[in-house]
C-alpha positions as MATLAB code, in Angstrom:
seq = 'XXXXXXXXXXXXXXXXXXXXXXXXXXXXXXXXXXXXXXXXXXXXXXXXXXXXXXXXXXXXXXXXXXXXXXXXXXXXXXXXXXXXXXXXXXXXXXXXXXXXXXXXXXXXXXXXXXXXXXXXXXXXXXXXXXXXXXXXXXXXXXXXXXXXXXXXXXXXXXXXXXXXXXXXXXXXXXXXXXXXXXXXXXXXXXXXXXXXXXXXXXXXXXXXXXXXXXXXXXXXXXXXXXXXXXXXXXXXXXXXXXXXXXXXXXXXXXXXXXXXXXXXXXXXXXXXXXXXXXXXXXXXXXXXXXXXXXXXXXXXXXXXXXXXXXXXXXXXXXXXXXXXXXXXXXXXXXXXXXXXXXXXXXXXXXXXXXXXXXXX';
ca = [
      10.124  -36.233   -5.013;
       6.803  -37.691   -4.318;
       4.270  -37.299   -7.003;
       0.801  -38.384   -6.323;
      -1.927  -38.594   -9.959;
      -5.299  -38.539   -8.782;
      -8.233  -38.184  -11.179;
     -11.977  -39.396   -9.260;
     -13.553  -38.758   -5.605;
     -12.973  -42.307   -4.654;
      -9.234  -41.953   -5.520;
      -8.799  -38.781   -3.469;
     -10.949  -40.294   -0.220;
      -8.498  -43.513   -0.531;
      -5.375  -41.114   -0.961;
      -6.305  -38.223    1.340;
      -4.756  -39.686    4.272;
      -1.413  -40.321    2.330;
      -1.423  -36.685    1.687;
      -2.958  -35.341    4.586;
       0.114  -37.039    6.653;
       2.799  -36.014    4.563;
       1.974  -32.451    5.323;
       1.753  -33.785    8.647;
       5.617  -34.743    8.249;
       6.376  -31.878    6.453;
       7.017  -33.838    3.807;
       6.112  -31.911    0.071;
       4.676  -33.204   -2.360;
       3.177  -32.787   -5.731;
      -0.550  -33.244   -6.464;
      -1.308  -33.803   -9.954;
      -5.469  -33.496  -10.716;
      -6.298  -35.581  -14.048;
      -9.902  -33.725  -13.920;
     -11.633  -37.256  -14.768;
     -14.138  -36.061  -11.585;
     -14.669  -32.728  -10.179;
     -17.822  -33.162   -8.837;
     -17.522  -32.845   -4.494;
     -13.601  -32.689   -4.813;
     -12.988  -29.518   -3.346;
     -15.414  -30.423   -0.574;
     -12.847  -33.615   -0.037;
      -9.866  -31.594    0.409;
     -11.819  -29.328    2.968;
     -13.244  -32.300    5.118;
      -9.122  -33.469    5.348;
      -7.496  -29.847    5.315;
      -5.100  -30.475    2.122;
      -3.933  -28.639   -0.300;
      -5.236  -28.290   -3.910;
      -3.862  -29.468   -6.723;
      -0.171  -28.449   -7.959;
      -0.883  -29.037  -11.522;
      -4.573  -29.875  -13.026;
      -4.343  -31.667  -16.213;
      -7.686  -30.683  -17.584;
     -10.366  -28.129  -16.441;
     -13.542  -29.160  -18.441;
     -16.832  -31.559  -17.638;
     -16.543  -34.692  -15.868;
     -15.280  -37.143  -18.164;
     -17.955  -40.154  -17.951;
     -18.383  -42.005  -21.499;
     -15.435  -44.313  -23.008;
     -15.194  -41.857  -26.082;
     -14.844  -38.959  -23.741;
     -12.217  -40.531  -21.913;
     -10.127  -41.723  -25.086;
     -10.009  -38.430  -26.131;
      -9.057  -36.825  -23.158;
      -6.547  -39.508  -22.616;
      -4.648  -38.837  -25.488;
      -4.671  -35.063  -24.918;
      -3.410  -35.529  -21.592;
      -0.831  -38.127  -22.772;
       0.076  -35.527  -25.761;
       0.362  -32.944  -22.980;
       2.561  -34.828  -20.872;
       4.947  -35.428  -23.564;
       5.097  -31.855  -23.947;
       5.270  -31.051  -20.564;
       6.458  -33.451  -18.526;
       9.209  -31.215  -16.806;
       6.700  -28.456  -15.781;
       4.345  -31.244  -14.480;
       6.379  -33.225  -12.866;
       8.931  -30.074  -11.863;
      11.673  -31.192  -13.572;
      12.242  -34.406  -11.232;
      14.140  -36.824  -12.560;
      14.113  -39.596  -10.017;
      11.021  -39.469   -8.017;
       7.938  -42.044   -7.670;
       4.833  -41.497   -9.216;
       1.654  -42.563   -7.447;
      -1.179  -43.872   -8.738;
      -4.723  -45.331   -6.932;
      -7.038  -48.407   -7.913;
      -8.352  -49.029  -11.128;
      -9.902  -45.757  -13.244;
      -8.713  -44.587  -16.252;
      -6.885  -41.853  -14.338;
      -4.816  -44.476  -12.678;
      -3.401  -45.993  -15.725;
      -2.613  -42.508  -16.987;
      -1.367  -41.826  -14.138;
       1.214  -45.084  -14.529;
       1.536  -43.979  -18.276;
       2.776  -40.410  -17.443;
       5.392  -41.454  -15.057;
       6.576  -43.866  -17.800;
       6.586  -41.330  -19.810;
       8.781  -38.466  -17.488;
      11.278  -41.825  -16.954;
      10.085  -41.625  -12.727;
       9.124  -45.044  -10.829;
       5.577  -46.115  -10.549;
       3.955  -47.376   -7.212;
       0.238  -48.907   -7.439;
      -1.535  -48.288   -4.169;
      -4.246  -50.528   -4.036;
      -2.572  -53.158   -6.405;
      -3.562  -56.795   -5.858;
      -7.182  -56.521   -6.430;
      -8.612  -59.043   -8.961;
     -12.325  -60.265  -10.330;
     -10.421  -62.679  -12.626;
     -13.174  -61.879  -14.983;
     -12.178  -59.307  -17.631;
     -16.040  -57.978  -18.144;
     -17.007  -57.937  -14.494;
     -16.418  -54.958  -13.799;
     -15.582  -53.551  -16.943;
     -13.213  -51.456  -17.570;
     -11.633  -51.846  -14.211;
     -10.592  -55.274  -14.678;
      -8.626  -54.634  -17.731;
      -7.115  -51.080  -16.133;
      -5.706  -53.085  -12.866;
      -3.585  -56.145  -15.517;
      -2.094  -52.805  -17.637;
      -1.328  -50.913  -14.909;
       0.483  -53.934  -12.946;
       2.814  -53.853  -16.209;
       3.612  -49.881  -15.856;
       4.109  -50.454  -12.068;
       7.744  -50.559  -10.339;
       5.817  -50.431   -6.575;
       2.793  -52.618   -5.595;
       1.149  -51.638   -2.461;
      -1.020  -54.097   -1.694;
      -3.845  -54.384    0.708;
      -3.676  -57.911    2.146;
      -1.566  -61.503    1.602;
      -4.629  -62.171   -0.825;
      -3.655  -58.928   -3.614;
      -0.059  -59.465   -2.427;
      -0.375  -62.853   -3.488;
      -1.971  -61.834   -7.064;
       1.148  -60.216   -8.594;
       3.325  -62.839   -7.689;
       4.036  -62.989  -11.415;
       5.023  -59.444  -11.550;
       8.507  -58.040  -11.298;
       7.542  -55.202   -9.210;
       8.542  -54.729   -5.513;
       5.329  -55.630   -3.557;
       4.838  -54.183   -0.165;
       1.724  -55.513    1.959;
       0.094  -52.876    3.696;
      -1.973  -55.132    5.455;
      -5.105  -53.037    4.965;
      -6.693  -50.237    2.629;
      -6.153  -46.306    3.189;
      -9.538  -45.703    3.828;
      -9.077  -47.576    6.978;
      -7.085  -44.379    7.623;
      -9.830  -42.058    6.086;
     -12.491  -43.410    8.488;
      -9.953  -42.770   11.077;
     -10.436  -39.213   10.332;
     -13.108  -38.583    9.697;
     -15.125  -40.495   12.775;
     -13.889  -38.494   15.427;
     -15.564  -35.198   13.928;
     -19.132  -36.315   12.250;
     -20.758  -35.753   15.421;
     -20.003  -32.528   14.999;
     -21.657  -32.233   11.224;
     -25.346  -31.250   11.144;
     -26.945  -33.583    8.686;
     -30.670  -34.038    7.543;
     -30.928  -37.254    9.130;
     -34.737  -39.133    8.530;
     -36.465  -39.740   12.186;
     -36.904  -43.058   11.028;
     -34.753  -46.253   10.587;
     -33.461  -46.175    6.673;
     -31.482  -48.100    4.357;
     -28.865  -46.447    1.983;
     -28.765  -47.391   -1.522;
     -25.798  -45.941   -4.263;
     -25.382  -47.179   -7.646;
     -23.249  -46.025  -10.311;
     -21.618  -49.130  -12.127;
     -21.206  -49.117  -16.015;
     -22.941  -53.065  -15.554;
     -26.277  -51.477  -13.826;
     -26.606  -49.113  -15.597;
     -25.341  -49.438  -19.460;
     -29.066  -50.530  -21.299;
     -32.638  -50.538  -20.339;
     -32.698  -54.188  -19.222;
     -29.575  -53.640  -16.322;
     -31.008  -50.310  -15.347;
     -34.879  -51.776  -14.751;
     -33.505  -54.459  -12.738;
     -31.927  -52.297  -10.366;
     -35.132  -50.274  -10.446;
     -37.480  -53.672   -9.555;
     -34.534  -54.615   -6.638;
     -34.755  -50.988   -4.967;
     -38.368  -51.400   -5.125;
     -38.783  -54.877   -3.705;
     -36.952  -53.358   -0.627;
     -38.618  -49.740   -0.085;
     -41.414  -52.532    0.070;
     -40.520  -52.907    3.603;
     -37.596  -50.256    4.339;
     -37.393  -46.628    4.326;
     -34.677  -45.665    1.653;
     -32.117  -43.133    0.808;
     -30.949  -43.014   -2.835;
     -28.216  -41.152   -3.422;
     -28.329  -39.816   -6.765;
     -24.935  -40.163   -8.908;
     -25.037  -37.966  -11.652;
     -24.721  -41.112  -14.523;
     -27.467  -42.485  -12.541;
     -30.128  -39.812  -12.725;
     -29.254  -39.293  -16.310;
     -29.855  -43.124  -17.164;
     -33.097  -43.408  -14.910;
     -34.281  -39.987  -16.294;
     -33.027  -41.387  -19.917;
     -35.287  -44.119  -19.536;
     -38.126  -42.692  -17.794;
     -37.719  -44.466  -14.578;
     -36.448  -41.621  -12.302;
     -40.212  -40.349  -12.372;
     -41.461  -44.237  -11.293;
     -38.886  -44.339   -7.641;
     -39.381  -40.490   -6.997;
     -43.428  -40.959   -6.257;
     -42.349  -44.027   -4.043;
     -42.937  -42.980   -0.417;
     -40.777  -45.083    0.672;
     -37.871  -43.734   -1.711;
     -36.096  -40.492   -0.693;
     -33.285  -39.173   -3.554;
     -30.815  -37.174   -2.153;
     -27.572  -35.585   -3.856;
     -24.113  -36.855   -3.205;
     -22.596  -35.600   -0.030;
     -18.895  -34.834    0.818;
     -17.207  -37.800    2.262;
     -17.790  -36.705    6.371;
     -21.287  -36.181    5.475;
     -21.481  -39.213    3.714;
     -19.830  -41.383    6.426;
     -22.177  -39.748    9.046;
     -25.251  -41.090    6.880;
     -23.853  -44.564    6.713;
     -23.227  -44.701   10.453;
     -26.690  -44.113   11.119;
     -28.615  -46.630    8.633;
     -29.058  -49.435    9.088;
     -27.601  -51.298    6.129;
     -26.625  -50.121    2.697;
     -27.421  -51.187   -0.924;
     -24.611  -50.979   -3.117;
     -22.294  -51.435   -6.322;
     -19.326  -49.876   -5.221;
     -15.756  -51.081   -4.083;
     -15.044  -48.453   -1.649;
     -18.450  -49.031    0.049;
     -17.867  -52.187    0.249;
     -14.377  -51.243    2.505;
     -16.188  -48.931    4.687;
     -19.001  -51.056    5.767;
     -16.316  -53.483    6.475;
     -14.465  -51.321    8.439;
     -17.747  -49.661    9.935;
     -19.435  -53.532   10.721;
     -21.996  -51.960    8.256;
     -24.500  -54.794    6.556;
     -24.015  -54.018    2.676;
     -25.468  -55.909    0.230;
     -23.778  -55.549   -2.712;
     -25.788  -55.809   -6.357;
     -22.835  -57.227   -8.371;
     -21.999  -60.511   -9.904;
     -18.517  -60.273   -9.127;
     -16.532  -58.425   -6.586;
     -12.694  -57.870   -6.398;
     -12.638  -57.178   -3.070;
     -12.729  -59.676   -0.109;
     -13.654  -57.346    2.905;
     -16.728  -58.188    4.645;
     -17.843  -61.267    2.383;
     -19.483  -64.343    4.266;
     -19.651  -61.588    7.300;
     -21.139  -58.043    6.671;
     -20.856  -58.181    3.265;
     -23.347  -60.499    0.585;
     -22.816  -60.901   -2.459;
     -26.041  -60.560   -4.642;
     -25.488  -61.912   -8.055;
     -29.004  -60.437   -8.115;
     -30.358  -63.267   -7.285;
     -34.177  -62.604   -5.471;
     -33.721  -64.988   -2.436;
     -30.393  -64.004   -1.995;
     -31.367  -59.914   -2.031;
     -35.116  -61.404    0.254;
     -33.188  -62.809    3.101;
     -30.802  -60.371    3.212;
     -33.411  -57.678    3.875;
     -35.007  -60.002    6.098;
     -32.255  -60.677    8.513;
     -29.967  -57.271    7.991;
     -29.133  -57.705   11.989;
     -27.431  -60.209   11.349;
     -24.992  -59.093    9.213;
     -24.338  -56.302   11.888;
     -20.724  -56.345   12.777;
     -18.289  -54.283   15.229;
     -15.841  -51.790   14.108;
     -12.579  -53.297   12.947;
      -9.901  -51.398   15.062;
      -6.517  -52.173   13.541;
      -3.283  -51.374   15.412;
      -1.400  -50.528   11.724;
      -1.979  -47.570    9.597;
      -1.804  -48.351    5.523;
      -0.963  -44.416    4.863;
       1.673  -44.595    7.205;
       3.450  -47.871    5.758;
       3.157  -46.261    2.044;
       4.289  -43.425    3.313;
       7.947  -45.041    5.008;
       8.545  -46.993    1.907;
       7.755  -43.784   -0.530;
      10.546  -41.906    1.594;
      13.733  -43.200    0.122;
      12.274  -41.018   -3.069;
      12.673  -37.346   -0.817;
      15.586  -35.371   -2.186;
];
């Protein structure tokens, strides 16, 4: 049997086409829920019409310092050890899947080691080569490439990363949300969305390295400014974000800028609608880095190190939060404007062949 682990939104954006085309197939399939994230989830499995989870794992708040999530990792490792027949239905020789680089993926890996099933890494490959940048990430993508049997990797370049490993790699050429844009474009039209009646920038932060003390958190704070000096913006709030900024009395300081607009987070169609109609985005985030690619979205990306190569030297820039760097990419944002990357191969749909031998 197919078992997919899935604990944040990102994860179940990346992994909703891999579901949402099983069911497609006909093929079942059990959804295990960690509970690391809750927040917008169910709104996820609405926008792609799939089912909720088979077995959730834990049922309390989000799970967003590293004490909370070493204590709810050993629960949940406890628990599986306990349970692993009811959670995993008494399968003894399916394929666990597991997504990126959260602590939900390497519990994920850890479980299915535990209930003696094979592991497959979707999304495997990825590397900063810098084990504090990002943190923990880095360190959750080396242990998890030890736990994993199956490395689906998105390009020669992550393929060519876990050379070293004994896993089976299998190249899928490109990521799943290649496949999750390819649902969800052909409906935001449809969505009715608070759009501003001007042009706008989008910016959405959430890293552990922007936001962790007063002096990475104020930086971000001076960069947004410098660029609502001349741009409309949209900040969408994550909730470790407004808690930091409110923590340290800086939430107050961007809300009376009139060129700053906060907004909550949105469900991913929603979310894909506003992106589509800015015109470049300000960001921290992996996955946002994908979908501008994808989208030929400018992004400028306020990080000193990125694991991913989509978009970089093209749509993509690289801050290192350096001023000139962040100046004349606000100054010449049409010129990071790119076209839609139409691909003739689906990443869900590879994954999905090579996950097949596991059906009983």
């Amino acid at each position: 049997m197919i078992h997919i682990t899935i604990g944040t939104k990102a994860q179940l954006i990346k992994m909703a086409p891999v579901l949402k085309m099983l069911t497609m197939e006909g093929i079942d399939y059990n959804y295990i829920f960690t509970g690391q994230h809750k927040a917008t989830i169910d709104d996820i499995l609405a926008n792609f019409d799939i089912k909720k989870p088979d077995y959730i794992l834990y049922e309390g708040k989000d799970i967003t310092s590293i004490v909370q999530m070493l204590i709810w990792g050993t629960k949940i490792i406890f628990k599986t050890i306990k349970d692993q027949q009811h959670i995993f239905k008494q399968d003894t020789n399916g394929i666990v899947l597991v997504h990126g680089d959260t602590f939900s993926t390497l519990l994920g890996a850890m479980m299915g080691k535990i209930a003696g099933l094979k592991v497959a890494h979707v999304e495997s490959g990825l590397r900063s080569f810098n084990l504090f940048h990002p943190f923990p990430e880095e360190i959750i993508r080396l242990l998890t490439f030890r736990l994993s049997d199956y490395m689906f990797c998105a390009g020669e370049w992550a393929e060519n990363n876990v050379v070293k490993y004994k896993a089976i790699k299998i190249n899928t050429q490109a990521n799943t949300l290649y496949d999750a844009l390819q649902f969800a474009l052909p409906t935001i039209e449809k969505i009715s969305l608070n759009l501003p009646d001007k042009p706008y920038g989008i910016v959405t932060l959430h890293r552990f390295e922007n936001l962790y003390n007063r002096k990475a958190i104020s930086r971000i704070v001076s960069i947004v400014e410098s660029i609502a000096q001349t741009n409309f913006l949209l900040f969408i709030l994550h909730k470790p974000t407004e808690v930091k900024l409110k923590k340290f009395e800086l939430y107050e300081k961007l809300d009376k800028n009139p060129n700053i607009e906060f907004r909550q987070r949105y469900d991913y169609f929603k979310f894909i609608k506003l992106i589509s109609n800015a015109d470049f985005v300000v960001s921290d985030g992996g996955s946002n880095q994908e979908e501008c690619y994808y989208l030929g979205k400018p992004v400028l990306l306020l990080r000193n190190a990125t694991e991913r190569k989509e978009g970089l030297s093209e749509n993509c820039v690289l801050s290192h939060y350096n001023p000139l760097t962040i100046k004349t990419f606000i100054n010449n944002v049409e010129q990071y404007q790119r076209n839609f990357q139409k691909l003739s191969i689906s990443p869900s749909k590879i994954i999905i062949n090579h996950c097949k031998t596991f059906i009983v």
